[in-house]
N, C-alpha and C positions, 0 to 999 in steps of 0.2 A: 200813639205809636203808628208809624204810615206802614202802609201794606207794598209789597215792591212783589211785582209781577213781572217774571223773564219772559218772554214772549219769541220762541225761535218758531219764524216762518222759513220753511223750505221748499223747491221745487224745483222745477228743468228750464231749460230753454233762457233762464234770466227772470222767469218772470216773478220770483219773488221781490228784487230790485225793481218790476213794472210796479208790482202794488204798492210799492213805497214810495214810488214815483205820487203815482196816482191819489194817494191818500193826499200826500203835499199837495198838489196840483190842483185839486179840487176841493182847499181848504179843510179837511176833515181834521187833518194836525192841528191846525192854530185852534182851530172848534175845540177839541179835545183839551188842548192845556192852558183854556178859558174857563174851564168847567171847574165849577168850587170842589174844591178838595185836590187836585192834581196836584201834584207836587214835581213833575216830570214824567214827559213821553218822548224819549229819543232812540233811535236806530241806531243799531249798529252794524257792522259790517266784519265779519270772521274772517282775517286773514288764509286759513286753508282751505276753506269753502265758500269759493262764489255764487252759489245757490242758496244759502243762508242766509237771512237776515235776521237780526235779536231784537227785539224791542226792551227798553228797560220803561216799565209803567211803575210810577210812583202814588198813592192815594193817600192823604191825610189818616182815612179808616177804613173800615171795610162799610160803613153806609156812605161814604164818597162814591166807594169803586160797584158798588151794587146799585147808588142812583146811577152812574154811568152806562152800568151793562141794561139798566131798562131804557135809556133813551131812543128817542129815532134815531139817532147818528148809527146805533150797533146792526140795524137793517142795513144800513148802507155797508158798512164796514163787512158784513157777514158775507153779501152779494159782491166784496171787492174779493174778498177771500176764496169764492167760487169762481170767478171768472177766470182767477189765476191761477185754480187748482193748488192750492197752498192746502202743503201739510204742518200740523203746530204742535209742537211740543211748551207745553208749560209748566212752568216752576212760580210757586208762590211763597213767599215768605214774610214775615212780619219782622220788624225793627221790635229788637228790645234796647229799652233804654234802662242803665245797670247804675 
């Protein structure tokens, strides 16, 4: 049963859209949905707020998604999130399969 994590980054100025720039830019995306167990990491973008960004993160389990959050990729990622002063709201949910 994969783990799906909503991921809403927000901020001023654009710069939520900078770190998501950034992340692309600097390969951390493609890193990220190379990693065993991903099942999807995609952005999205909220029609009534342009300072919003949603991540939708997909993980085969939750020992996919917890080998992940110990990697070195999540230093980097942590340090993209301070530079852009992003605030995050998260939602996590798990697939049942009926």
């Amino acid at each position: 049963m994969s783990i799906i994590v909503n991921i809403y980054y927000s901020s001023q100025n654009g710069n939520a859209k900078k770190f998501v720039e950034e992340m692309i830019s600097r390969g951390i995306v493609d890193q990220i949905r190379k990693e065993d167990g991903n099942e999807q990491y995609e952005y999205f973008y909220p029609m009534d707020d342009s300072e919003t960004i949603l991540l939708i993160d997909r993980w085969k389990d939750q020992a996919a998604l917890d080998q992940h959050h110990q990697s070195e990729m999540m230093k980097e990622i942590a340090a993209l999130r301070k530079k852009y002063h992003l605030h995050m709201e998260v939602h996590k949910y798990q697939e049942i399969n009926l």
